[in-house]
N, C-alpha and C positions, 0 to 999 in steps of 0.2 A: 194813867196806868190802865192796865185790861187786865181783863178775868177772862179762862177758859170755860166751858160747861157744856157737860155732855149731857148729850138727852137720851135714855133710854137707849146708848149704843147707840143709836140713831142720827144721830146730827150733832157735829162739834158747833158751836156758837162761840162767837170770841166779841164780847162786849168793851164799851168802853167805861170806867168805873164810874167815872165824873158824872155823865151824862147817860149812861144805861142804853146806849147806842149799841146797836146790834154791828158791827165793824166785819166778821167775815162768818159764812156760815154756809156747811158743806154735809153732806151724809156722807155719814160715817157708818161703818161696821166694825167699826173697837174702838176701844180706848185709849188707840195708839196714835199719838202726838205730841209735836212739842214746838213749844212758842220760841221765838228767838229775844233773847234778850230784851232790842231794843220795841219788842211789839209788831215790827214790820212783817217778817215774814212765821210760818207756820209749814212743817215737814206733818204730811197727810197723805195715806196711801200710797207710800215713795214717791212722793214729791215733794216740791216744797213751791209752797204757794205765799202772791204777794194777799195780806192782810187788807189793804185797804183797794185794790180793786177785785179780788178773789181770783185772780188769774193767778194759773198754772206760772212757774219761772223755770224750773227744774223738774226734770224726769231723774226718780234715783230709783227706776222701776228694773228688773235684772238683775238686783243687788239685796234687795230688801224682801223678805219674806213675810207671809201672814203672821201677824203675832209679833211682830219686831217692837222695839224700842230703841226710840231714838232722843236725841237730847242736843243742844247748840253748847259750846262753850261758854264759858260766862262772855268772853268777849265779841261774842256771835259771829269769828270767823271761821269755825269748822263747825262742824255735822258730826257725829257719832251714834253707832246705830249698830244694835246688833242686825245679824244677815242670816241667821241657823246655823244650828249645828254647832253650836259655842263658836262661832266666828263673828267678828265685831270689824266694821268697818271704819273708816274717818275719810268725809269728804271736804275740801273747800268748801267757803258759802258759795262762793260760783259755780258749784258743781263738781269739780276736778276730784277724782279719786285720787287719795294721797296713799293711804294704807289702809293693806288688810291684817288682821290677826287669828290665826288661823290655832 
């Protein structure tokens, strides 16, 4: 299993519990992320990036605004994520914009 932690706003670090393995680690400027389910991937600065090599997968940048929160389903095949302005989005894990809520 893995642990989130944020440093000082500064840098998300996504450890692994067992072994204290530093598994992906990115500067951040908030607090804003979210792990997916199974550990693999992680939505950071409208993207969503793979966890075990730290590459970028998805741009969800045009959509997401500063300050957003976002979150995976439990079954980690959508993305949900507010976008401003009380409007909330829902993407595929592949990327695909399904809906907006306006």
């Amino acid at each position: 299993s893995l642990v989130a932690q944020l440093l000082f706003c500064w840098r998300c670090d996504i450890y692994e519990v067992r072994t204290g393995k530093v598994r992906f680690s990115q500067p951040c400027g908030s607090t804003m992320f979210a792990l997916s389910p199974d550990g693999n991937r992680v939505v950071l600065h409208g993207a969503v990036w793979d966890v075990a090599s730290g590459k970028k997968r998805l741009d969800l940048q045009g959509k997401l605004t500063e300050g957003y929160h976002a979150t995976y389903s439990p079954d980690g095949t959508a993305i949900i994520a507010s976008i401003g302005q009380g409007q909330v989005a829902q993407w595929s894990a592949d990327g695909k914009l399904m809906k907006e809520w306006k």
